[in-house]
C-alpha positions as CSV (number, residue, x, y, z in Angstrom):
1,X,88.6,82.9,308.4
2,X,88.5,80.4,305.6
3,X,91.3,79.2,306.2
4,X,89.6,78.1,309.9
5,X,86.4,76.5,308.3
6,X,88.2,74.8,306.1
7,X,90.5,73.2,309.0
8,X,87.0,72.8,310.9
9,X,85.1,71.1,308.1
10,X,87.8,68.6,307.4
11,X,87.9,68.2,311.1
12,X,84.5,67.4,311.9
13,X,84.3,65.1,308.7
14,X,87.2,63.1,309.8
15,X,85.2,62.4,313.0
16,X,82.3,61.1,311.7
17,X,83.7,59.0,309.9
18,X,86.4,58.0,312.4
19,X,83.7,57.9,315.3
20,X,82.3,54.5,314.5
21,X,85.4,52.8,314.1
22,X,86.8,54.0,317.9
23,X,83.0,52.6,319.4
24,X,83.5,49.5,317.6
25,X,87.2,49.3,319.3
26,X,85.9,50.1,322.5
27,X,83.2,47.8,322.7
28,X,85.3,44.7,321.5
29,X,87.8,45.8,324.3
30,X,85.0,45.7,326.9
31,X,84.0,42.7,325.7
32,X,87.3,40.7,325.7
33,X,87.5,42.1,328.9
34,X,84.1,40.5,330.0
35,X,85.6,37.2,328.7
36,X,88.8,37.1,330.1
37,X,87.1,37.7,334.0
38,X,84.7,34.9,333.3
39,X,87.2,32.6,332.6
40,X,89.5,33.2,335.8
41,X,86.0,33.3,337.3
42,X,85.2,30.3,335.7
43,X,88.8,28.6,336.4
44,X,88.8,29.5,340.2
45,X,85.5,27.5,341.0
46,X,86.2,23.7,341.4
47,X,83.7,21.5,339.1
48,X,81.3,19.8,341.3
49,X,81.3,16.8,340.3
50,X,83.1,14.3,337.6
51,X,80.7,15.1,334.6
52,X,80.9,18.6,334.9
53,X,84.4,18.7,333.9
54,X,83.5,16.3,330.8
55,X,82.6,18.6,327.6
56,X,79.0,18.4,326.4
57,X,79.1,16.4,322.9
58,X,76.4,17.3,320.4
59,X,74.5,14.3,318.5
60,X,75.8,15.1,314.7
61,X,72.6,15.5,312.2
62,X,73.5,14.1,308.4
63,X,74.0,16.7,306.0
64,X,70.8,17.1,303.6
65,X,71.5,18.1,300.1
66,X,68.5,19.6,298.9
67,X,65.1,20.4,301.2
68,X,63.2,18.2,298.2
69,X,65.4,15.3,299.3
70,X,64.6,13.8,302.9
């Protein structure tokens, strides 16, 4: 009977600490899954018009040293 608690206790603490690590796997799966079906989604629909196939380009801001020096 020790012998089976033993087996048990190791058991169960091997899940707990495996456990997190097999929801974090799952969850990136379902995301990269949720990524992959918006892109075809994404690269199935036409653009509607000229700009929209254009990237967006961000206005750069100049790096600021300090937040004393403006």
């Amino acid at each position: 009977m020790n012998t089976f608690l033993n087996y048990l206790g190791t058991s169960v603490v091997f899940a707990l600490f495996l456990a997190p690590t097999l929801v974090g796997i799952a969850r990136e799966r379902r995301i990269d899954r949720q990524l992959r079906e918006a892109e075809r989604a994404r690269s199935a629909e036409p653009p509607q018009t000229a700009d929209a196939a254009r990237p967006v380009r961000a206005a750069r801001r100049p790096y600021v040293r300090s937040w004393a020096r403006i």
